[in-house]
C-alpha positions as CSV (number, residue, x, y, z in Angstrom):
1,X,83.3,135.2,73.7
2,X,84.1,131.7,74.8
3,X,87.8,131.1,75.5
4,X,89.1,127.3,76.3
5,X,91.8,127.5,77.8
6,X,94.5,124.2,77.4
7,X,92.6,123.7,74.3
8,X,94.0,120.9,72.1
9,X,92.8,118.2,74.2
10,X,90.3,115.5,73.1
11,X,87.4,117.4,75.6
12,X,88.4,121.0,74.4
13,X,88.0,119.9,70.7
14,X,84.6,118.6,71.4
15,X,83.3,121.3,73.2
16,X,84.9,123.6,70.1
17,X,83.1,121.6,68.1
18,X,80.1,122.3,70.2
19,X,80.3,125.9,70.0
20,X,81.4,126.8,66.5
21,X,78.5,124.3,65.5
22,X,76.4,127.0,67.3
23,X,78.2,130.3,65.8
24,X,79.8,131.2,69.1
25,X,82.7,133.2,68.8
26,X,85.9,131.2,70.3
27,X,88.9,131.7,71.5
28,X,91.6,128.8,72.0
29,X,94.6,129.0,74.5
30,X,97.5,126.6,74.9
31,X,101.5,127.3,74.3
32,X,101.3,126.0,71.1
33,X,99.6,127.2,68.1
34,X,96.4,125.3,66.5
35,X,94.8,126.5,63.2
36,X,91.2,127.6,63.0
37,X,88.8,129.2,61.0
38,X,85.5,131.2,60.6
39,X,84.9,132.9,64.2
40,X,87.7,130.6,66.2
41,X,91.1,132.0,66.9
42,X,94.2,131.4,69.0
43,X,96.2,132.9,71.8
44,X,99.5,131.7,72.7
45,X,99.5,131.8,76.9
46,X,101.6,129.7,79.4
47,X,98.9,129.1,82.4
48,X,101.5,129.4,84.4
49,X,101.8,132.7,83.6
50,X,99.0,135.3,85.3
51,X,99.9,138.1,82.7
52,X,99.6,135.6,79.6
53,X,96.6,134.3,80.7
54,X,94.5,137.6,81.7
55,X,95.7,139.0,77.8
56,X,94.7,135.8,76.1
57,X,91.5,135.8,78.7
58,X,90.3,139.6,77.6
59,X,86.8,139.8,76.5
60,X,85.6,136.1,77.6
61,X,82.0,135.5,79.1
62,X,82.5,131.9,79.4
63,X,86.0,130.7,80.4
64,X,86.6,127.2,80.6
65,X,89.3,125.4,82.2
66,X,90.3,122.4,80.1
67,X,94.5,122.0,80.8
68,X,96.0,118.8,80.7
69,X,99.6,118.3,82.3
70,X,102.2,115.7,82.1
71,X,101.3,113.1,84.2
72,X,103.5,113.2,87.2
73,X,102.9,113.7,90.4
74,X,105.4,116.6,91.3
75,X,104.4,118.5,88.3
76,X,101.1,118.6,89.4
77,X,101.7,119.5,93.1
78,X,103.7,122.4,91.3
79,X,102.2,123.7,88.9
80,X,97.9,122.9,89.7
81,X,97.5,125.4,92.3
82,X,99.4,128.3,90.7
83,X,97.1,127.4,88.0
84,X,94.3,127.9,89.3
85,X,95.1,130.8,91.6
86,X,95.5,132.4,88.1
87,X,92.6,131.5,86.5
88,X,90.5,132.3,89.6
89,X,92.1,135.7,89.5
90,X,91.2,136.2,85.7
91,X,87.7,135.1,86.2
92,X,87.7,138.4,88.7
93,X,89.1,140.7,86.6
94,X,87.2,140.1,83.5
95,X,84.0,139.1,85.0
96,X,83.5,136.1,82.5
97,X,82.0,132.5,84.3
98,X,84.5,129.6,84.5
99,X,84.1,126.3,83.9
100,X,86.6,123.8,85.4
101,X,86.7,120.5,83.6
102,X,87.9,118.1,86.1
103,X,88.5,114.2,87.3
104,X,87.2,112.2,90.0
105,X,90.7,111.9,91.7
106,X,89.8,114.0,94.8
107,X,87.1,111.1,96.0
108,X,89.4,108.4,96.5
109,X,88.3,104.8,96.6
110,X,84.6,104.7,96.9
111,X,81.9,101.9,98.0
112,X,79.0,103.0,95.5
113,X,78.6,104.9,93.2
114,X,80.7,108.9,92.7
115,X,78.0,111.6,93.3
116,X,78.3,115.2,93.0
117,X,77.8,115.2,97.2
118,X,80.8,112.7,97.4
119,X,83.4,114.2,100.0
120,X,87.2,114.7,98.7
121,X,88.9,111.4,100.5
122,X,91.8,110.9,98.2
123,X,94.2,108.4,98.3
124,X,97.0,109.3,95.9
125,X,99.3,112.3,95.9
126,X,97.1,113.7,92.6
127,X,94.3,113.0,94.2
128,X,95.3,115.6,97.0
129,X,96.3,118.1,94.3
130,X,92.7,118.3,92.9
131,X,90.8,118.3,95.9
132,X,93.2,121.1,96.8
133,X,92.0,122.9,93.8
134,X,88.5,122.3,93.1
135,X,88.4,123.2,97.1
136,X,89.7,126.7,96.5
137,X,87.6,127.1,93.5
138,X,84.4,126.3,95.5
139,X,85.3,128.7,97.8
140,X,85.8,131.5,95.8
141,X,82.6,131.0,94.5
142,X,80.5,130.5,97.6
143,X,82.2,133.8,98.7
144,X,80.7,135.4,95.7
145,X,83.7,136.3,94.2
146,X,83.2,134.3,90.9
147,X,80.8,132.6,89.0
148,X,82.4,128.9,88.9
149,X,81.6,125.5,88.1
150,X,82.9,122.1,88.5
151,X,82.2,119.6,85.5
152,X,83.7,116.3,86.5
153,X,83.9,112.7,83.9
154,X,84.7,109.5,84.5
155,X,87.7,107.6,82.5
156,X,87.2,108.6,79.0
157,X,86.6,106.3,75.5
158,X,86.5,108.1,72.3
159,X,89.3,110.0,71.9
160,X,91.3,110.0,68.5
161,X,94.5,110.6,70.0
162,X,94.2,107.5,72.1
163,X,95.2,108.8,75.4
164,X,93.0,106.6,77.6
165,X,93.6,103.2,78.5
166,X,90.4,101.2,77.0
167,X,90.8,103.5,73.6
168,X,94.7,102.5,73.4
169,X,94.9,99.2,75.0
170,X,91.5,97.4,73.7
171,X,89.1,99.2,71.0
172,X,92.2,100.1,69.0
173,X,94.0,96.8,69.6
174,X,90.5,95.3,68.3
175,X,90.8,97.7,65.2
176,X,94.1,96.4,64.2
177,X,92.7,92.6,64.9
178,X,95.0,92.9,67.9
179,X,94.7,90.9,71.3
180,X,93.3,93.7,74.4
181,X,95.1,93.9,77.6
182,X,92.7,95.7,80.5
183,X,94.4,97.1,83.5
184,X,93.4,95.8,86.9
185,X,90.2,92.8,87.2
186,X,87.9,92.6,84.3
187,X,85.0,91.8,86.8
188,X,84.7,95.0,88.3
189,X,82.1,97.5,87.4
190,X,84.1,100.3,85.7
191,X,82.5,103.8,84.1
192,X,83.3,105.5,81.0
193,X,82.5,108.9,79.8
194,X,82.3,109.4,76.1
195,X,84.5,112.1,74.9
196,X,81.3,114.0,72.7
197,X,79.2,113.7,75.6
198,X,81.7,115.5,77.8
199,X,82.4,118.1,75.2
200,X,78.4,118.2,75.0
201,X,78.2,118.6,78.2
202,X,80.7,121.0,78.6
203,X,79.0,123.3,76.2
204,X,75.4,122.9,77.9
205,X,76.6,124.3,81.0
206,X,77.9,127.7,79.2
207,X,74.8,128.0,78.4
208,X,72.5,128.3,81.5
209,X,74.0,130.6,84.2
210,X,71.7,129.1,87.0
211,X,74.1,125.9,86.5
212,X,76.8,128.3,88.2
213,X,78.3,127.4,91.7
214,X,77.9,123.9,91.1
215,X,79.6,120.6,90.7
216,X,78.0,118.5,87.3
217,X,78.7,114.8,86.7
218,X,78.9,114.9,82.9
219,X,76.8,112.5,80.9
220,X,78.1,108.9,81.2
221,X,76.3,105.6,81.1
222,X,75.6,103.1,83.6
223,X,79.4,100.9,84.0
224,X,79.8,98.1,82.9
225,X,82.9,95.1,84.3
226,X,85.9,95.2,82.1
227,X,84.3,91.9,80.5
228,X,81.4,92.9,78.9
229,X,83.0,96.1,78.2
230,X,85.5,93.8,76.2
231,X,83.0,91.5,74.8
232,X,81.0,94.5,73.2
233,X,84.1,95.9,71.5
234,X,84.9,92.6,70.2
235,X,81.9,92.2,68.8
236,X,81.2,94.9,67.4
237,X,84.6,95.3,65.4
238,X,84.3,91.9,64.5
239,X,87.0,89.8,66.4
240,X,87.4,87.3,69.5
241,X,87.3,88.9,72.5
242,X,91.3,87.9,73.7
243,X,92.7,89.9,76.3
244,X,95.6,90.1,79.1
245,X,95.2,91.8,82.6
246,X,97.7,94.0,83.5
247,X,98.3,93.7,87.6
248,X,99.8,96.2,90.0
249,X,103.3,94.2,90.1
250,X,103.4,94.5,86.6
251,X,102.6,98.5,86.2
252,X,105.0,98.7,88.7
253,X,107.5,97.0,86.4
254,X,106.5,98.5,83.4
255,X,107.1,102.1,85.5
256,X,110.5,101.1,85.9
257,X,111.3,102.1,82.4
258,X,108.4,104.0,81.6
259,X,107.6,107.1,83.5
260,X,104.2,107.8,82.0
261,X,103.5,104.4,83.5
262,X,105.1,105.3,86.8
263,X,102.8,107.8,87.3
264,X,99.5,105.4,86.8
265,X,100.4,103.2,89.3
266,X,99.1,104.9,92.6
267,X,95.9,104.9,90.9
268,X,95.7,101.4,90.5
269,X,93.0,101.5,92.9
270,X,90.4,102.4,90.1
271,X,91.3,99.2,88.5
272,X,90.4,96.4,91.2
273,X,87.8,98.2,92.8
274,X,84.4,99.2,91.3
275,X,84.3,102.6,89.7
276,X,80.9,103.6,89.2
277,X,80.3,107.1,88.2
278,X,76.5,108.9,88.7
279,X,75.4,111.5,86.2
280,X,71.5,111.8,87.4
281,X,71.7,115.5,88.4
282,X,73.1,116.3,84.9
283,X,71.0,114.3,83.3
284,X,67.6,115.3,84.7
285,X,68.5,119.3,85.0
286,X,69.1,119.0,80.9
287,X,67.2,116.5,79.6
288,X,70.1,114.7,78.2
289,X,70.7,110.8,78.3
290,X,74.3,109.7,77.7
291,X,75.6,107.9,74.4
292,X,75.1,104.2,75.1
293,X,78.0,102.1,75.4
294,X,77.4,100.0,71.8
295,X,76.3,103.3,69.8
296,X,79.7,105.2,71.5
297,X,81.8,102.3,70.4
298,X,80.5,101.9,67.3
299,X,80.6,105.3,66.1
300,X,84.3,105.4,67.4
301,X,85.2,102.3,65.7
302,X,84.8,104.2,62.3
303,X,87.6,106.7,63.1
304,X,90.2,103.9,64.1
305,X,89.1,101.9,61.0
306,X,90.3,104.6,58.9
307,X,93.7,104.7,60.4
């Protein structure tokens, strides 16, 4: 059985998708409730919570990691670790492989391109918290204790529930014939993972064991600046390619009022800096190649169309 737990999320329903296209058996976790069919069910469990967890957890091969918390930074520092300390503890007591589905917080500002051999350098206070994490999870398993995995994305595009900046702030602003605003300068280099590639992704490393122990860069495709990123979705949804750039003085404003932007601005730094994210090692160990930028876009642009 393959168990997601904090399914719900825009990654976790892809790599559902994934594995009931296959005829795995599933089982989704999160607090609350999502419907399913045919060999997919759900298990109510706070993460928090070691006994909810190990029930909801019974019977898994594959465990993967998917959660998703509120975006501050004192949540995190709370509630990560004990997270994981839980999940890591499951994983032992059931014997099932776990899959962590992760960020590139931990590697702080970096000159090149993100590789799995990075080192952790962060320089914000959630940056810290997942190099805290993904640190005790690589320990564990080069210990031998568990069979773990790190899959780590870059900012995401693609996700129906709009909870990344270019999705909310550009291709559906284009979709509703809507001026774009970018965050940070639209001449820098900036990756983006495509939601189905991650899920994809996800889902092909569940299904070799000798990708265990490792740290994965899912499938993304070479960046481009926040410009031609712009351009292509204005073209392809048909529109001039107006846009604002949101600055740091101005998050910081914004976070004022708005704690969910609050918690953005210490990492700014993505923004006015090149973020250029490597998948070679994934790409070469399975054979994939990630969804172009123009096909991702345009495939996307049909779900905000129908809105």
């Amino acid at each position: 059985m393959h168990t997601i737990l904090g399914a719900g999320g825009s990654v976790s329903n892809s790599l559902t998708r994934e594995l009931e296209k296959n005829n795995h058996t599933v089982r989704l976790v999160s607090r609350k409730p999502i419907q399913t069919s045919g060999n997919t069910s759900w298990a109510g469990a706070d993460l928090t919570n070691y006994a909810e967890t190990l029930q909801a957890a019974k019977g898994s091969t594959v465990i993967y990691l998917c959660a998703g918390l509120v975006y501050d930074k004192e949540v995190w520092q709370e509630q990560w670790p004990q997270i994981m300390q839980n999940v890591i503890n499951v994983a032992k007591e059931t014997g099932a492989r776990l899959l962590f589905f992760d960020n590139v917080y931990m590697y702080g500002l970096v000159n090149g391109a993100m590789t799995e051999n990075t080192p952790y350098n962060p320089c914000s206070v959630k940056g810290e918290v997942r190099a805290k994490i993904a640190t005790t999870l690589m320990d564990e398993s080069k210990a031998g204790n568990i069979r773990a995995s790190i899959a780590r994305a870059a900012d995401f595009y693609g996700s129906a529930s709009l909870n990344s900046f270019c999705d909310l702030m550009v291709l559906d602003k284009y979709a509703k014939k809507q001026k774009a605003q970018w965050i940070g300068k639209a001449a820098c280099k900036h990756s983006f993972t495509y939601i189905p590639d991650a899920g994809k992704g996800m889902y092909l490393l569940g299904q070799r064991t000798e990708s265990d122990n490792q740290i994965w860069h899912m499938p993304t495709a070479a960046p481009l600046t926040g410009k031609q990123f712009i351009e292509l979705a204005a073209r392809i949804f048909k529109v001039e390619p107006n846009y604002s750039t949101i600055n740091k003085l101005m998050m910081q404003l914004f976070g004022l009022v708005n704690k969910g932007v609050r918690g953005s601005v210490e990492m700014y730094y993505q923004y006015d800096h090149d973020y250029v994210f490597n998948s070679n090692k994934f790409e070469k160990a399975f054979g994939v190649k990630p969804t172009t930028y123009e096909d991702g876009i345009r495939e996307f642009s049909q779900t905000l169309l129908k809105k």
